[in-house]
C-alpha positions as CSV (number, residue, x, y, z in Angstrom):
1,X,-6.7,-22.0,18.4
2,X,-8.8,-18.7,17.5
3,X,-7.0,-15.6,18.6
4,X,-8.6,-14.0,21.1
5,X,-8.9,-10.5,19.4
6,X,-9.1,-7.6,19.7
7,X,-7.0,-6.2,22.8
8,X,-7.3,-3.1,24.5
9,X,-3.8,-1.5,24.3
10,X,-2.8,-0.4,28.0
11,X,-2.4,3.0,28.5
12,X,-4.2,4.3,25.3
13,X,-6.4,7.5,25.8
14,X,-8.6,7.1,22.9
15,X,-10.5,4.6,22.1
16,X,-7.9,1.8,20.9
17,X,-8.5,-1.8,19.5
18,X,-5.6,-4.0,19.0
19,X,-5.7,-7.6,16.6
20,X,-2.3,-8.0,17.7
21,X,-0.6,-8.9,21.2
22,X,0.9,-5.7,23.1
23,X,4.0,-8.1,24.4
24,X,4.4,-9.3,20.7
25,X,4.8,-5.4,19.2
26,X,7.8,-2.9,19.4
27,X,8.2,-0.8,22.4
28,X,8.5,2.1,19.7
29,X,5.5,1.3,18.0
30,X,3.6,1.0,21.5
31,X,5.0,4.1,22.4
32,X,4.0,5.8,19.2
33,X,0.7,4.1,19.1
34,X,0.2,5.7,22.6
35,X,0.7,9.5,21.7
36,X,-1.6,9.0,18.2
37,X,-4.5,7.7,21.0
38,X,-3.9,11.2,23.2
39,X,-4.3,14.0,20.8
40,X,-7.4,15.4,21.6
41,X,-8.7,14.9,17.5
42,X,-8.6,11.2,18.0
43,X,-12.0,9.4,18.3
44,X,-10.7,5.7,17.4
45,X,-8.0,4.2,16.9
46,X,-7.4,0.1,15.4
47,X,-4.2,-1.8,15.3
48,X,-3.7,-4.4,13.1
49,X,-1.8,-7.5,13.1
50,X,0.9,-6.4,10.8
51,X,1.8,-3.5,13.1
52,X,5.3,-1.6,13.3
53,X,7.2,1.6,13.5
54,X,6.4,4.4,10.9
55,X,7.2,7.9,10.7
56,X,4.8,10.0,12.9
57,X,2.1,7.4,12.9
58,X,2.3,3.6,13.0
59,X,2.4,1.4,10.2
60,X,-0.6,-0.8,10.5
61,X,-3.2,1.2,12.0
62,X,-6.4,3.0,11.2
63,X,-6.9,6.4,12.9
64,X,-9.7,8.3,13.1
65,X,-10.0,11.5,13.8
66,X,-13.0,14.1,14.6
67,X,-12.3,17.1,12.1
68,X,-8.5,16.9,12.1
69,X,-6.4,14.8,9.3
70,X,-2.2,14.5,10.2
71,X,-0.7,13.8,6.9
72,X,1.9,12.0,8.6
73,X,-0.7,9.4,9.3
74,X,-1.1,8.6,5.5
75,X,2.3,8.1,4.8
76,X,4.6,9.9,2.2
77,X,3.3,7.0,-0.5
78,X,0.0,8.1,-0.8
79,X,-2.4,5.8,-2.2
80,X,0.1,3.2,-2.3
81,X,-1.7,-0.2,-2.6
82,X,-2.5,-3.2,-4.5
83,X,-4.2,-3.8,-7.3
84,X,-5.0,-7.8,-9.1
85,X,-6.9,-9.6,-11.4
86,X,-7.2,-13.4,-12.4
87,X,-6.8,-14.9,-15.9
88,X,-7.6,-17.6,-18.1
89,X,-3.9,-19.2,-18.4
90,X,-3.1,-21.5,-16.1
91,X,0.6,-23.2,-14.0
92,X,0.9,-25.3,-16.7
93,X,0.4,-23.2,-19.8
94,X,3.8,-21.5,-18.8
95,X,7.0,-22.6,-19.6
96,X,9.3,-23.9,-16.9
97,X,11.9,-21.0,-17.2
98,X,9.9,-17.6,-16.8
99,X,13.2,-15.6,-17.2
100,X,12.3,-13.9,-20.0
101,X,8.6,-12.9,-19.0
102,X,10.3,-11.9,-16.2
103,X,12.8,-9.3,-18.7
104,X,9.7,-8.4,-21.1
105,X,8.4,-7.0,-17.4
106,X,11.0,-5.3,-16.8
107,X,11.1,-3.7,-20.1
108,X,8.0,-2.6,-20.5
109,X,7.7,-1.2,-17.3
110,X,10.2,1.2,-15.7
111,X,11.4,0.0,-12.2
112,X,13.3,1.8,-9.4
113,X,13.7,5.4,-10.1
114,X,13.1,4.6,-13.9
115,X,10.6,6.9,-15.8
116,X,9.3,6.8,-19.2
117,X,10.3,9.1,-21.9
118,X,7.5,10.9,-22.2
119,X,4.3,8.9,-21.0
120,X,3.2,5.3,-21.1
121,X,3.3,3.6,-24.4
122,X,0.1,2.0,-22.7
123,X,-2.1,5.3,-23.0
124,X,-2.0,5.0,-26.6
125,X,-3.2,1.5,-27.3
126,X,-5.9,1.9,-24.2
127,X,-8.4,4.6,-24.7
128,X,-10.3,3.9,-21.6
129,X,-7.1,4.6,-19.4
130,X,-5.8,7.6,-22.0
131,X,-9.3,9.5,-21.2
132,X,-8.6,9.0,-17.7
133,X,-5.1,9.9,-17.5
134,X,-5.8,13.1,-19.3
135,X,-8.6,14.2,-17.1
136,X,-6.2,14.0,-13.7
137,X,-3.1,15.9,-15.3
138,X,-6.2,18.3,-16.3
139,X,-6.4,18.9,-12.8
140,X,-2.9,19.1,-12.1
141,X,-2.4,22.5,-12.3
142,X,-4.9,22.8,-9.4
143,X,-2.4,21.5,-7.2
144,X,-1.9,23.9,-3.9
145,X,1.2,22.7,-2.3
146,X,3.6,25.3,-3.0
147,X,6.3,25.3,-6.0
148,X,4.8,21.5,-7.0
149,X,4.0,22.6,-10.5
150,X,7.9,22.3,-10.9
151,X,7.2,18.8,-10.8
152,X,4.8,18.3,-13.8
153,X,6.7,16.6,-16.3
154,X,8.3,13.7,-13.8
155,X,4.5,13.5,-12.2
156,X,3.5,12.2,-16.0
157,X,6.5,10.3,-17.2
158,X,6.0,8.3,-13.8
159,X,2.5,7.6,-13.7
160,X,2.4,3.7,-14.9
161,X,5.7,3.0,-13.1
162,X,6.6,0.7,-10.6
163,X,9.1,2.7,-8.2
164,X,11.1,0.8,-5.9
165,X,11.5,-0.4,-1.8
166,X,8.7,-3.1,-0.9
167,X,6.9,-2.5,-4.4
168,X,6.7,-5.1,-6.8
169,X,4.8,-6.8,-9.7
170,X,4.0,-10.5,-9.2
171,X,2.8,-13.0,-11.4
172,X,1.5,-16.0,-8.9
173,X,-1.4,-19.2,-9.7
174,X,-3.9,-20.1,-7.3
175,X,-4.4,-23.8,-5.6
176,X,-6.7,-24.5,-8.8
177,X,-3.6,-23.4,-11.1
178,X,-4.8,-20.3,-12.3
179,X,-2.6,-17.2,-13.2
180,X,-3.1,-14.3,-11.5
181,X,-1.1,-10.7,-11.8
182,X,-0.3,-8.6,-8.9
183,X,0.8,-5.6,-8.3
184,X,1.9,-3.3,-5.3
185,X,2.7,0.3,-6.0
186,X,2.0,4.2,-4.9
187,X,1.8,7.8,-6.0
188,X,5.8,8.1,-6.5
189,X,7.7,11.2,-6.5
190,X,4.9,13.4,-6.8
191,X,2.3,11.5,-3.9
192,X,6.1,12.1,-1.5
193,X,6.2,16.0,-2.8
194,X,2.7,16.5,-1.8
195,X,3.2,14.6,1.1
196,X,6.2,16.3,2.4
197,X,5.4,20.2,1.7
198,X,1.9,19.7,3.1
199,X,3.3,18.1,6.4
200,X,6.2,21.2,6.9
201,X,3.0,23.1,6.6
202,X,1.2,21.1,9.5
203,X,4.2,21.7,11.8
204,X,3.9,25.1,11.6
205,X,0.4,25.8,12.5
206,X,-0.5,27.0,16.1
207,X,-2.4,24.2,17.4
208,X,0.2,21.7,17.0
209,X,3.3,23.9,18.7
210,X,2.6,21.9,22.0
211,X,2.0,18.5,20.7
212,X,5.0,15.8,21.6
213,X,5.7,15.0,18.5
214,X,5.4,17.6,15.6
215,X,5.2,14.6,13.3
216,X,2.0,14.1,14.0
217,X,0.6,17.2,13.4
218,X,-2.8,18.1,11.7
219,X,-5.1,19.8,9.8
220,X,-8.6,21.1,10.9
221,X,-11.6,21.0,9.1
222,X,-12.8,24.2,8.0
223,X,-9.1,25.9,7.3
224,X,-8.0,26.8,4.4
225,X,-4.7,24.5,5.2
226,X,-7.3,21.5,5.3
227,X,-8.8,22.0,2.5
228,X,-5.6,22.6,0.3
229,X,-4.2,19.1,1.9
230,X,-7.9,17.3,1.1
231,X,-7.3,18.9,-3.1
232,X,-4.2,17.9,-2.9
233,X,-4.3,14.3,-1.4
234,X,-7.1,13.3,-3.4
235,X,-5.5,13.9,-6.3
236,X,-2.5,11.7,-5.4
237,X,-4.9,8.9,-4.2
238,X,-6.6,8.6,-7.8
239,X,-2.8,9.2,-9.6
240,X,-2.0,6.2,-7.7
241,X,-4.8,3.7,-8.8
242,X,-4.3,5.1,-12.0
243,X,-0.9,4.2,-12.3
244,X,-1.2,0.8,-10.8
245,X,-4.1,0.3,-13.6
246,X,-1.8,1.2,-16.5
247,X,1.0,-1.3,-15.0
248,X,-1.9,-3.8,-14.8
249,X,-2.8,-3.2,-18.4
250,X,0.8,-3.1,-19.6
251,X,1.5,-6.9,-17.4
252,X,-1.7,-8.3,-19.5
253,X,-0.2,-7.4,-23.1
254,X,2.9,-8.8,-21.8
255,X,1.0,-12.1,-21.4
256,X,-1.2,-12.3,-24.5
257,X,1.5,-11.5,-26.6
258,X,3.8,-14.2,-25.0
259,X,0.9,-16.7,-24.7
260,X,-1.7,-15.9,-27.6
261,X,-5.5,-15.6,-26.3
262,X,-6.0,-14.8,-22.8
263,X,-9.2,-13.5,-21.2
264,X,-9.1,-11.7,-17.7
265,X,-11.6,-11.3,-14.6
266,X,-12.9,-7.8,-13.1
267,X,-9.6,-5.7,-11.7
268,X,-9.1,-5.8,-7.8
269,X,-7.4,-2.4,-7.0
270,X,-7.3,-1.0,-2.9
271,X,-5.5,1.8,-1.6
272,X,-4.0,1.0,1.9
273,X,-2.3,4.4,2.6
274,X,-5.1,6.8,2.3
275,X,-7.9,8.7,3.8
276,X,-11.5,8.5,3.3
277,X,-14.6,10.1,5.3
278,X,-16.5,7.8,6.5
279,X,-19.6,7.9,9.6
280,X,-19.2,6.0,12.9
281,X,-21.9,5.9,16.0
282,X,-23.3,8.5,13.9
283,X,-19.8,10.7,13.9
284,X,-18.5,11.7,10.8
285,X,-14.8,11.5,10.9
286,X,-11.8,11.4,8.9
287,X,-10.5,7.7,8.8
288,X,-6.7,7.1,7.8
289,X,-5.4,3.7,6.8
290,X,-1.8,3.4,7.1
291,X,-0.6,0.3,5.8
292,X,-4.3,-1.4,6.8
293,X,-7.2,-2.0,3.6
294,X,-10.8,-0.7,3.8
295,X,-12.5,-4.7,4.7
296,X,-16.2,-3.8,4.6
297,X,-18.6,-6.5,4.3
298,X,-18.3,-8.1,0.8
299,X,-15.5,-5.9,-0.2
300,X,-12.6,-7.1,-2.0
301,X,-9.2,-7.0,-0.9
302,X,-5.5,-8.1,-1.2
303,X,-3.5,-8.8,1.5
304,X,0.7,-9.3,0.5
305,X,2.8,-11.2,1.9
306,X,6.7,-10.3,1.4
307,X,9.2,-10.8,-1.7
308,X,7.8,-13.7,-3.2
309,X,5.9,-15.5,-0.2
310,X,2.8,-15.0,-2.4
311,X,-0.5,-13.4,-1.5
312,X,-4.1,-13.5,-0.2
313,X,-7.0,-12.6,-1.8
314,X,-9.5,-11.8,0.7
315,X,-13.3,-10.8,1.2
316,X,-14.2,-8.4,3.6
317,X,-16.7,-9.2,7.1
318,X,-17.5,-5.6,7.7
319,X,-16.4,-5.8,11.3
320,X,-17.6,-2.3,12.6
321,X,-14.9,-2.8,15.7
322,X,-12.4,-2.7,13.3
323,X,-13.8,0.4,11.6
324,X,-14.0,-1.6,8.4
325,X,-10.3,-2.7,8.1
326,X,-7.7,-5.0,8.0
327,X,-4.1,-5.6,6.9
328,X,-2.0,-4.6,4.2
329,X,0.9,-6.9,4.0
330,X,3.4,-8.7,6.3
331,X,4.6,-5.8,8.0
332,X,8.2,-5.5,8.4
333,X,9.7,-6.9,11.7
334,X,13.3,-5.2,11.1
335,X,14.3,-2.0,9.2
336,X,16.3,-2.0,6.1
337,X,19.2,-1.7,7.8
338,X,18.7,-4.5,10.0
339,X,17.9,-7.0,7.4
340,X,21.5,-6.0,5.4
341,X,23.8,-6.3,8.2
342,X,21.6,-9.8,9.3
343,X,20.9,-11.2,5.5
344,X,23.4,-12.0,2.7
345,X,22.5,-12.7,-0.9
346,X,23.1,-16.1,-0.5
347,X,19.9,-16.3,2.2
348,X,18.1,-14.1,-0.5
349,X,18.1,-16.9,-2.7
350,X,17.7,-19.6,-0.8
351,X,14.6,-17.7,1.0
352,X,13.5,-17.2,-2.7
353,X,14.0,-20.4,-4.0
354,X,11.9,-21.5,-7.0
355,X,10.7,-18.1,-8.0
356,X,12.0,-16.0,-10.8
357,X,13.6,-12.4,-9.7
358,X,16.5,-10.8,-8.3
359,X,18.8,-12.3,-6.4
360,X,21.4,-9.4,-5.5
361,X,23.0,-7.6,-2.8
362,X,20.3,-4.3,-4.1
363,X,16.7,-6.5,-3.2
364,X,18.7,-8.1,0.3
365,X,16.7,-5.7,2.3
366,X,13.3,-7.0,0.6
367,X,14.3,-10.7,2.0
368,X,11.4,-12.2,3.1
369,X,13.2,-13.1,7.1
370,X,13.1,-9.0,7.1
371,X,9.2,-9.3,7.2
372,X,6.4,-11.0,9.5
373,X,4.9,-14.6,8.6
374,X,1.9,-13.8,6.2
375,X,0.4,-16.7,6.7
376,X,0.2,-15.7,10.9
377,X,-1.0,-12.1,10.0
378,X,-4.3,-13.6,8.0
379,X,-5.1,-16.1,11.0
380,X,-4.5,-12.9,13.6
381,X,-8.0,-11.5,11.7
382,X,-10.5,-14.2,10.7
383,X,-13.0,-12.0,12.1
384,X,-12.1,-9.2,9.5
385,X,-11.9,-10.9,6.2
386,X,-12.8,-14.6,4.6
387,X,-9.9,-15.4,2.5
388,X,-10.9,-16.2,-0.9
389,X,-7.6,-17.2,-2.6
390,X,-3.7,-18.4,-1.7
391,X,-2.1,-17.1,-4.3
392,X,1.8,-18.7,-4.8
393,X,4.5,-16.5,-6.4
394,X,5.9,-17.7,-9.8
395,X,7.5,-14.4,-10.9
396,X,8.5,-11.5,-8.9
397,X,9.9,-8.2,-10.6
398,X,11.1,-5.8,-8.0
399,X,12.8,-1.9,-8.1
């Protein structure tokens, strides 16, 4: 049966849209949902089905906000999202034991808190992505948060690497067989620096001395606080799809040097912790995606599901009620903590069974009984985005 969404979410102030069920979310993440709808900057706010508990601001929902932006409403992994793209090998052109893909991965791009020596052995060999990593460390120096220039050197040995927690690099086939490459990563260490000194910054401003929770205070447009955040998280948003593009890269030299000639379709590559400025009812107003995709009619979109459950790719409707948006992921229905004292490795593996990656006590709290069904998360918003593929994971490389 159709979901009948969206729900109003009781006791909201603003404007406030839910594709989930109040009784089925966290009391926390009610709660918290509740005070982001009652600051006075908030015009809209949407839920979506992959909803839970975050820092400040909930995980799975899109504020939006009349000349105010709270930089805990991004997230500390800014521009963190997904990026994909389709190829010409298919299920059966791989062999049975992808092990060692699996290792030539893992070598060629570091995992975890791994960095590269100096910069990505990728920005040699590709000159498009060597022209555009040069022009954003040219703007490094720009940078306004204070004392971040100390963090140069990690911010370029980084870019182009995977990091760890819920990201990963996938390689999955479709229901006709064909390969695909995923990817889910952020802005690492630097998009957290930026993230962090801007928000101690927030917390200390005037207007947000009275507000219940100090994690959710803001910037105003027209301050010179605003516009340093704005420089700043801009330029954490493209280092982000930068980096995931040089991962992309380095996964498709991985293949056609394993497998001989293999072509590739156009890149897929969507932030789902960021900001954008975009014009409702004829407002404009800053709109913040935490853990939820821009799903705009026509617009293309990937939707993850947890530690090798596999992945949608979807289509967006352009459903104005939901501001443009959708999901992100599964959505975690336990904390990291949670899932180690409930999970052992011995569930990890049978959870994981039939896909190549880690199976150790270190990936336990990445199980996939740590996360919500996928599968229930696309149905939850068939009004938001037509799914164009079921991708099924084959190979998952974690941090």
């Amino acid at each position: 049966m159709k979901p009948n969404f969206p729900v109003r979410l009781p006791g909201a102030k603003a404007d406030t849209l839910m594709w989930a069920y109040p009784e089925a979310v966290e009391y926390q993440a009610l709660d918290q949902l509740r005070r982001i709808s009652a600051l006075p900057w908030t015009e809209k706010l949407r839920v979506m089905p992959d909803v839970h508990l975050g820092k400040g601001a909930t995980v799975g929902s899109v504020i939006a906000m009349r000349d105010a932006v709270a930089p805990n409403a991004v997230g500390v992994d800014i521009g963190c999202g997904m990026i994909a793209i389709q190829s010409t090998l298919t299920k059966e052109d791989l062999p049975e034991n992808l092990h060692g893909l699996r290792l030539a991965i893992e070598a060629g791009i570091p995992v975890g808190f791994g960095r590269y020596a100096e910069t990505s052995p990728e920005l040699k060999k590709n000159r498009e992505l060597s022209v555009s990593f040069k022009k954003l460390m040219s703007r490094f120096d720009s940078l306004q948060a204070d004392r971040i220039a100390e963090k140069e050197f990690n911010s370029a040995r980084q870019c182009g690497t995977l990091g760890g927690g819920n990201h990963f690099i996938e390689v999955c086939s479709d229901t006709d067989g064909r390969i695909w490459v995923t990817l889910h990563s952020g802005s690492r260490n630097i998009g957290k620096e930026i993230a962090e000194r801007h928000a101690y910054v927030a917390r200390g401003l005037a207007h947000n001395k009275a507000l219940p929770d100090r994690d959710l205070a803001v910037f105003l447009a027209g301050t010179p606080e605003m516009d340093a955040y704005r420089h700043d998280l801009y330029w954490a948003q493209d280092y982000a799809y930068l980096s995931r593009q040089i991962m992309l890269a380095t996964v498709m030299r991985i293949l056609t040097e394993q497998f001989g000639e293999v072509s590739f379709g156009e890149q897929i590559n969507c932030h789902h912790n960021y900001v954008a400025e975009e014009t409702y009812d004829g407002v404009e107003l800053f709109v913040t995606r935490k853990g939820a995709i821009r799903a705009g009619r026509g617009e293309m979109g990937l939707i993850p599901g947890s530690m090798g459950t596999g992945s949608y790719v979807v289509s967006g409707l352009g459903n104005p009620r939901s501001l443009n948006s959708a999901a992100h992921g599964a959505g975690r229905r336990m904390s990291r903590a949670e899932a180690k004292r409930q999970f052992t490795t011995a569930d990890l593996a049978e959870q994981t069974l039939g896909v190549e990656c880690r199976k150790d006590h270190g990936v336990v709290d990445e199980i996939p009984g740590a996360y919500k069904d996928i599968n229930d998360v696309i149905a939850a918003q068939v009004d938001l985005v037509e799914v164009v593929a079921r991708l099924e994971t084959l190979l998952c490389v974690k941090g």
